[in-house]
C-alpha positions, 0 to 999 in steps of 0.5 A: 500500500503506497501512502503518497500526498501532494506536499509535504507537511501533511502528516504522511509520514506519522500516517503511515507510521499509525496505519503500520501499528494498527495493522501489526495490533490487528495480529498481521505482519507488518512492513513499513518502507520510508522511501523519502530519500530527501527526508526520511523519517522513520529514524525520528518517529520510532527513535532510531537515529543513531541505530543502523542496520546489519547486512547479510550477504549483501542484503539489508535486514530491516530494523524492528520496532513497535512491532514492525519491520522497518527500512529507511534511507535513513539508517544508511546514512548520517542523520546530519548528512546531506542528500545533494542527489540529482534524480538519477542517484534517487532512482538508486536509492529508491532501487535499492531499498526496493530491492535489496532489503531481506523483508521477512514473510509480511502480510502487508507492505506500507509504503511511505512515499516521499512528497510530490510525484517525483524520481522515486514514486515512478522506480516504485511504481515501475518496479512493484506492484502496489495494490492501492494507494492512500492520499493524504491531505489537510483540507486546505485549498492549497493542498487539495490542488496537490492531491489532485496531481497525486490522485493523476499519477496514480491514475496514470499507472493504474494503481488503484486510489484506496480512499483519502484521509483527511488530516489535521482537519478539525479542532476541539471547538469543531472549527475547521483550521484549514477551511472546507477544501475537502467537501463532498464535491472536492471528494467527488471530482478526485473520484476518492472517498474519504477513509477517516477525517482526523483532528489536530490531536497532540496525540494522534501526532505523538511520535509512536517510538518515543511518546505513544506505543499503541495505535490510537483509535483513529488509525485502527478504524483506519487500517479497517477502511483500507481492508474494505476498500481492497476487499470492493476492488474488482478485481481484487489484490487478493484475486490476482 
């Protein structure tokens, strides 16, 4: 499952991150690929910085945290080191996180694709076959504009869009922070529905290996609308 959003800063990462947990709490084995070579996050959101991992004849053997298996570019190289990479180094790295890491059996691959509709997402989806893919967005116009060019290139590669979750969306008081952008009509036209509507919560946003060790209810409700939506598929992953 690709997780993939327009533009940064809409809380993709930590998306995937609680979307992996959820699953693993569900009693399924879980994969959590970081594929942002610019910006990975996983070493910050489970509290690895400084935890590298072992190679086996040639292949890389995925960390484990919370419960799942993990895998950045991020624990290859220094956290303070720059990734000056034109695109062709980038379709590298992306390549070799694709295909030289030893991922135990899993029941699910959660993908934390970078950013945009860049050099990475293309090595992704030329080289894998996604099942689906879930957008994220905060309701903001600007973003909104964004995920239309996400929904397109999946679209493009015919790669099925699982639903949208709406992120940051709300505040206690039920006012709305970012606006209206993602009405009905917005869902419409991108052709998604919307998987979850998640609020501005400190909590949703704890980084899981430093604050919180469980999935928050939101996410397994989540993990639950990505099972129906590739249970209504037709024809189905699971078919295939």
């Amino acid at each position: 499952i690709a997780v993939a959003s327009g533009k940064g800063g809409v809380g993709k990462s930590t998306v995937s991150a609680k979307l992996a947990m959820a699953l693993a709490a569900q009693g399924h084995k879980v994969g959590l690929l970081d594929l942002d070579i610019y910006g990975p996050s996983l070493p910050v959101l489970f509290n690895l910085e400084d935890v590298h991992p072992k190679i086996d004849d040639g292949m890389v053997l995925p960390l484990e945290a919370a419960g799942i298996s993990l895998m950045s570019i991020g624990f290859l190289v220094g956290e303070e080191q720059a990734l000056a990479w034109r695109g062709p180094m980038v379709m590298g790295a992306a390549k070799q996180l694709l295909d030289e890491v030893r991922w135990p059996d899993l029941d699910w691959m959660i993908i934390d694709t970078p950013p945009g509709t860049g050099d990475a997402h293309l090595t992704l989806l030329q080289r894998t076959r996604i099942d689906g893919a879930v957008l994220v967005s905060t309701p903001s116009p600007l973003a909104v504009a964004d995920v239309k060019r996400g929904a397109a290139l999946f679209k493009k590669m015919e790669v099925p869009l699982l639903g949208l979750v709406e992120n940051m969306a709300t505040l206690p008081d039920g006012s709305r922070p970012f606006g209206d952008g993602l009405d009905e009509a917005a869902l419409t036209s991108l052709e998604l529905s919307r998987l979850v509507s998640l609020p501005l919560d400190p909590d949703l946003a704890a980084a899981p290996g430093r604050e919180k060790s469980e999935a928050p209810q939101p996410f397994l409700a989540l993990a639950e609308e990505v099972k129906s939506a590739l249970t209504h598929l037709d024809p189905g992953p699971t078919s295939q």
